[in-house]
C-alpha positions in Angstrom: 111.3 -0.6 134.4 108.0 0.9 133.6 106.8 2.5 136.7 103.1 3.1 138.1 101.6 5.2 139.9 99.3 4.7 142.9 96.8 7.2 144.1 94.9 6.6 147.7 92.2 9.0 148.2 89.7 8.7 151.1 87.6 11.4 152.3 90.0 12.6 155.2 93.2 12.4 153.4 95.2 10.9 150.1 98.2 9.1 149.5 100.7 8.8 146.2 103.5 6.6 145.3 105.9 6.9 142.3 108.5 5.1 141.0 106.7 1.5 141.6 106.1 -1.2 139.1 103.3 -3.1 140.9 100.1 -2.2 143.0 98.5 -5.0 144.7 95.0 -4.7 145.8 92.9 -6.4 148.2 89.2 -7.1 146.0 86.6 -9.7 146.8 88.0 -12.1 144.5 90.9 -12.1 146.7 94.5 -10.0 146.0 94.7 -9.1 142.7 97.9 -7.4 141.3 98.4 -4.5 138.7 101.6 -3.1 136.6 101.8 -0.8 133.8 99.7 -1.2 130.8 97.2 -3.3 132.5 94.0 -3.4 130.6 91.8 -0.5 132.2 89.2 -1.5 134.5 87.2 -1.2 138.1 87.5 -3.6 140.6 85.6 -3.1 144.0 88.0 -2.7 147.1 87.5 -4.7 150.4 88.6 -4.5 153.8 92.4 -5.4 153.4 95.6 -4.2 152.5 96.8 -2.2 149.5 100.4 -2.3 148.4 103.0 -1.2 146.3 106.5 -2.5 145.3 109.0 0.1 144.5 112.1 -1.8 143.3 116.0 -1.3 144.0 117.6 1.2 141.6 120.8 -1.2 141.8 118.0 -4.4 141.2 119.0 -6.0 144.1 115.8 -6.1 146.3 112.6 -3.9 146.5 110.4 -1.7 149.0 106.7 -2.3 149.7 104.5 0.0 151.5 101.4 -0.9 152.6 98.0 0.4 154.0 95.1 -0.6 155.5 92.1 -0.1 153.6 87.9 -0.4 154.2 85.8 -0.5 151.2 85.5 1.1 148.1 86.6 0.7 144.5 90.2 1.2 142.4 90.4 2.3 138.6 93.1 1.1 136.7 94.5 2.7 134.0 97.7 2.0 132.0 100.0 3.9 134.2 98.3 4.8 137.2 95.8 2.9 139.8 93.6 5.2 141.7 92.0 3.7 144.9 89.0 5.3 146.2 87.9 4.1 149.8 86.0 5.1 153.0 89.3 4.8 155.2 92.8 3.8 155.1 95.6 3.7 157.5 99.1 3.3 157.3 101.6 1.1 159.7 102.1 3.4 162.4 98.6 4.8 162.3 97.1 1.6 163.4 95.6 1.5 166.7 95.4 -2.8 167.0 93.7 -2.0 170.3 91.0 -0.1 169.2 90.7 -1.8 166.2 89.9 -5.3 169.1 87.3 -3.2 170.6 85.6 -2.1 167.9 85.4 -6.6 166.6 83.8 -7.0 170.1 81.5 -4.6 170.2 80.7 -5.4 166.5 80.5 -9.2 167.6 78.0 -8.7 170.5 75.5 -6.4 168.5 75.8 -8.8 165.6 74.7 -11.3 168.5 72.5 -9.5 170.2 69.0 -10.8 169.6 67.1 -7.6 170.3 69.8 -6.5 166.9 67.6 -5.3 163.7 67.9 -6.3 160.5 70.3 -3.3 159.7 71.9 -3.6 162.5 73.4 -7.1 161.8 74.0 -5.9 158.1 76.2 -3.0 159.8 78.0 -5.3 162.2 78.8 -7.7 159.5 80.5 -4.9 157.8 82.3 -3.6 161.4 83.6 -6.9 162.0 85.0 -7.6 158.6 87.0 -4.2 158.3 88.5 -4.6 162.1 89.4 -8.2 161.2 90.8 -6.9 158.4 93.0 -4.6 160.7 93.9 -7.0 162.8 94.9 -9.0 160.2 97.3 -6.2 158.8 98.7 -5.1 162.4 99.9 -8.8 162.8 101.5 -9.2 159.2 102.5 -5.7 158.9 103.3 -3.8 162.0 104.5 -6.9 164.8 
């Protein structure tokens, strides 16, 4: 196995994995997936999860952690992914409650017809990266 490297950095903390042969990134053209040797290139990071496979030393079965992530953008290089994004959160760092208030309080100044312009555009945002953590607390933490 040829392993890759993942590096999360956000402005509050960063993450790396070793030892894993597949990073698989949420972009706006949906999940896209990355191993070793990939063709270098940028791809712009949205609201979603990020994961990485770590197989079995004995082949039999594999690990994946996963994280949260809001926007931003990942550069891939031959052996290593580097994701750069305004937030991530792990598992057990996911508050699903807050992440329901801060949808409904997105959703009602997205709503609100006294909202500006920017305000909507900012709302639209807020409600995509709390769906998007709602999202990963069902599939990944229930």
């Amino acid at each position: 196995m040829n392993p890759i490297k993942l590096i999360l950095l956000t402005p509050t903390g960063s993450w790396q994995f070793n030892g894993g042969d597949l990073v698989v990134i949420t972009t706006k053209h949906g999940s896209e997936g990355f191993m070793r040797h990939h063709v270098p290139t940028i791809v712009e990071v949205v609201p979603g999860p990020v994961r990485y496979r770590v197989p079995s030393p004995d082949s039999e079965g594999e690990t994946w952690h996963a994280m949260v992530v809001s926007v931003g953008y990942a550069e891939i290089q031959a052996d290593q992914v580097t994701v750069v994004v305004n937030a991530a959160e792990t598992p057990d760092q996911l508050d699903a409650e807050r992440a329901a208030k801060a949808l409904e309080r997105a959703e009602k100044l997205y709503q609100n017809p006294s909202s500006t312009e920017i305000q909507r555009y900012h709302a639209r945002h807020a409600m995509r990266r709390a769906r998007a953590r709602l999202a990963f607390y069902k599939k990944y933490v229930k």
